[in-house]
N, C-alpha and C positions, 0 to 999 in steps of 0.2 A: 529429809533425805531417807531416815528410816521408814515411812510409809512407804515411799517409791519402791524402798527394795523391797518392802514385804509384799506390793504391788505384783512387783516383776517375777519374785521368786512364784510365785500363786501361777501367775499369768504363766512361766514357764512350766511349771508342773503342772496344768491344767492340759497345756500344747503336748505337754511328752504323752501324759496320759489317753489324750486323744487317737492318739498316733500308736498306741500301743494298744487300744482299743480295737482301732480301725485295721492293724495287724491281725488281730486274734478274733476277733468277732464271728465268721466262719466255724475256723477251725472247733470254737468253742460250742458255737449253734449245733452241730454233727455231732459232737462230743454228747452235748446231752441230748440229743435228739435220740442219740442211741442208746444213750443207758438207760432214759425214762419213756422214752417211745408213747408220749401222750402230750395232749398241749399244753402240761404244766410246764415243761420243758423250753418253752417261752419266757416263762416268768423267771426261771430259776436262770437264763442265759441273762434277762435283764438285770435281777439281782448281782447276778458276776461283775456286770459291765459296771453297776452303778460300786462295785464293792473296789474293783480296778480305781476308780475316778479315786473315792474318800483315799487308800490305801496310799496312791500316788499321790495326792495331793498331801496329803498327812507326811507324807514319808520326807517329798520333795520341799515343804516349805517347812522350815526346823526354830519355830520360833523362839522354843527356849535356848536355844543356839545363836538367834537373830539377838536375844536382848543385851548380848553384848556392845552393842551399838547406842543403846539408848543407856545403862545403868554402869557404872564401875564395877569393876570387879569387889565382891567380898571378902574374898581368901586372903589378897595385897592389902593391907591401910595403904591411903595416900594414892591406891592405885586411878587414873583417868578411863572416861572413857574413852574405847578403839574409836580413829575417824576412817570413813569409807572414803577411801581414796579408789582409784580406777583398778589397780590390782587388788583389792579386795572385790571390788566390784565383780570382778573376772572369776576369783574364788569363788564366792558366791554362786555366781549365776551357773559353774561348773557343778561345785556342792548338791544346787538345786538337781540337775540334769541325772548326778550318779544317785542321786539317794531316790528320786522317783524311780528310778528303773530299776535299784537294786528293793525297794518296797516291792514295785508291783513283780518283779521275777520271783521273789519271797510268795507270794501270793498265787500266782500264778503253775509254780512247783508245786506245792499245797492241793492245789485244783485237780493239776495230773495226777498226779498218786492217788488222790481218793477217785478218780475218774478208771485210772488203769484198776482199782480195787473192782470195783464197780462191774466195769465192762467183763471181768473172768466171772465175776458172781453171774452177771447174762447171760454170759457164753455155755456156762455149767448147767444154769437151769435149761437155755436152749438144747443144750447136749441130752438135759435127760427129758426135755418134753418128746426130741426127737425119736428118742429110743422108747 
């Protein structure tokens, strides 16, 4: 039953992260299209994407979190291990959904700020090429 979840929790963070890719992928390609204005600007938009995937996936599947399932707790003597019943289930697969998005929004605020840095250092130099 523990593979399954660790299965499902993957498989949903892998789907959120798609989906939040497939969001942002544009807006992102523009972003650095304009701050680097040369075809490295490709590679560093793939970097992001593939850095979205790990961050989401990392974020959303929380295995040292999961091992409660498989090991007793240490803190309790005597304590059992938790069984996954269908409302765990439900935690879980929730768990999964909020912590990939709140990963990749972490990630993703990170990006703008040094992008918004970025784009006024452009704009400033643009300003004084034009003068």
């Amino acid at each position: 039953m523990f593979i399954t979840l660790l299965i499902v929790t993957f498989v949903i963070a892998f789907a959120v992260s798609l989906i939040t890719v497939f969001i942002f992928k544009k807006p992102l390609n523009r972003i650095l299209q304009r701050i680097i204005d040369d075809e490295i600007s490709l590679v560093w938009s793939k970097y992001l994407i593939f850095a979205i995937y790990v961050v989401g996936i990392s974020s959303g599947v929380r295995v040292w979190d999961l091992e409660k399932y498989i090991t007793p707790s240490q803190k309790i003597e005597g304590a059992e291990i938790i069984v996954l019943t269908a409302d765990r289930w439900i935690l879980e697969v929730y768990r999964t959904i909020i912590g990939t998005l709140q990963g990749v929004a972490w990630l993703l605020l990170i990006f703008f700020i040094f992008a918004l840095i970025a784009y006024v250092i452009v704009k400033i130099f643009e300003g004084r090429k034009a003068a």
